[in-house]
N, C-alpha and C positions, 0 to 999 in steps of 0.2 A: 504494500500500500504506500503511497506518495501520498507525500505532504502539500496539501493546496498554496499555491504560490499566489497570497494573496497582493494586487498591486491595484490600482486605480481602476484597471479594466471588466477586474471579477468584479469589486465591490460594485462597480455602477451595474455592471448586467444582472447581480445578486439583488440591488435594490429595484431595479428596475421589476424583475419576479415577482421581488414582492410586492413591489405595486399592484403589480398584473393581477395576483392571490387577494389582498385585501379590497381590491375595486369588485373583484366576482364575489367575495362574500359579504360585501355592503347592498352588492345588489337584490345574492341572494335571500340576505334578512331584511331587504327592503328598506335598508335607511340610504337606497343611493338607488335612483330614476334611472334607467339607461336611456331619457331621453334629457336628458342633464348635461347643461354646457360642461360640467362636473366629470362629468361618466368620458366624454372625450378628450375630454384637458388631464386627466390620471392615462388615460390612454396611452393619448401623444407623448408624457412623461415617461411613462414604463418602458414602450418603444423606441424610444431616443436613448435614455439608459443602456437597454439591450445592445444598442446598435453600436455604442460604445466599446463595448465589450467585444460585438462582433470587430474590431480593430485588430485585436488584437490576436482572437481566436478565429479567423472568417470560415465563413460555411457560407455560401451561396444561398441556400435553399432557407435557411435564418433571417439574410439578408433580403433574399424579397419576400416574406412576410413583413419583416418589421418596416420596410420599406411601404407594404399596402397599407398596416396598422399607420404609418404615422401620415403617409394625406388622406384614405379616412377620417381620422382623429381631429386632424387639422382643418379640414372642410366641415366635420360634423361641430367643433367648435365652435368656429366659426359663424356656422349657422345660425346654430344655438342660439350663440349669445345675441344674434341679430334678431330673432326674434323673440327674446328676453327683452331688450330695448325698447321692441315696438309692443311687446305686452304691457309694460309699464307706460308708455305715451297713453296707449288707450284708457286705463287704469286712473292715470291721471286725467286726463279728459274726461272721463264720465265721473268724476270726483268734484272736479270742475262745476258738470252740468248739474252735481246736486244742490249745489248752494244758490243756485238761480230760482228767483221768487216761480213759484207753481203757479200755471194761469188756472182761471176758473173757469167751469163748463160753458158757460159762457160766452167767454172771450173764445173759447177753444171753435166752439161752433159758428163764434162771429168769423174769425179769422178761416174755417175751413171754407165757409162760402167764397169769401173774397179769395183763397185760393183756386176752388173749382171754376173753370169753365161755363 
C-alpha cells in the first residue's frame, strides 16, 4: 500500500467530491432545490475543483464530464439567478400596487364604461 501524496491537486479534487457528496445529500433531505441558483453554483465549484486535480492526474474521459458539468453549471446559474432578479422586480411591483388607495365599485364601473367601446 502507498502513501497518498497529498499536494494542492488531491486536496482540490478531494474537496471538490465532497462538494459533489454534500450538494446530492442536501438535495436528497430536501434542504437544497435542484432548481436553485445554489444547486449550480456548488456545481460549477465541485467541477472546477475536480478539474484541478485532473492537472495533474489527467484522464480524458474525467475531463469531459467535468468539462459538461461546468457550462451546464454555468448556464444553469446563470439563468437562475436571472430569473431570481426578475422574480423579485415583480414581487416588488405588486408590493408597490398594494399600497395604492383601492377604487370603489363605482369608480371601477365608471371607468370600465369609458374604457369599452
Amino acid at each position: 500500500m502507498t502513501a497518498i501524496d497529498w499536494n494542492m491537486y488531491q486536496i482540490a479534487g478531494l474537496t471538490g467530491a465532497l462538494c459533489v457528496l454534500l450538494r446530492y445529500i442536501c438535495v436528497a433531505l430536501d434542504r437544497l432545490p435542484s432548481q436553485s441558483p445554489w444547486y449550480y453554483l456548488t456545481n460549477l465549484v465541485a467541477a472546477s475543483l475536480v478539474m484541478v486535480s485532473l492537472i495533474h492526474t489527467f484522464n480524458l474521459a474525467a475531463v469531459v464530464v467535468q468539462t459538461i458539468y461546468i457550462g451546464v453549471s454555468a448556464f444553469g446559474t446563470l439563468r437562475h439567478m436571472g430569473a431570481a432578479r426578475q422574480a423579485r422586480a415583480t414581487r416588488r411591483s405588486r408590493q408597490a400596487m398594494q399600497h395604492l388607495p383601492r377604487l370603489s365599485c363605482d369608480t371601477r364601473r365608471h371607468t370600465a364604461r369609458l374604457i369599452r367601446p
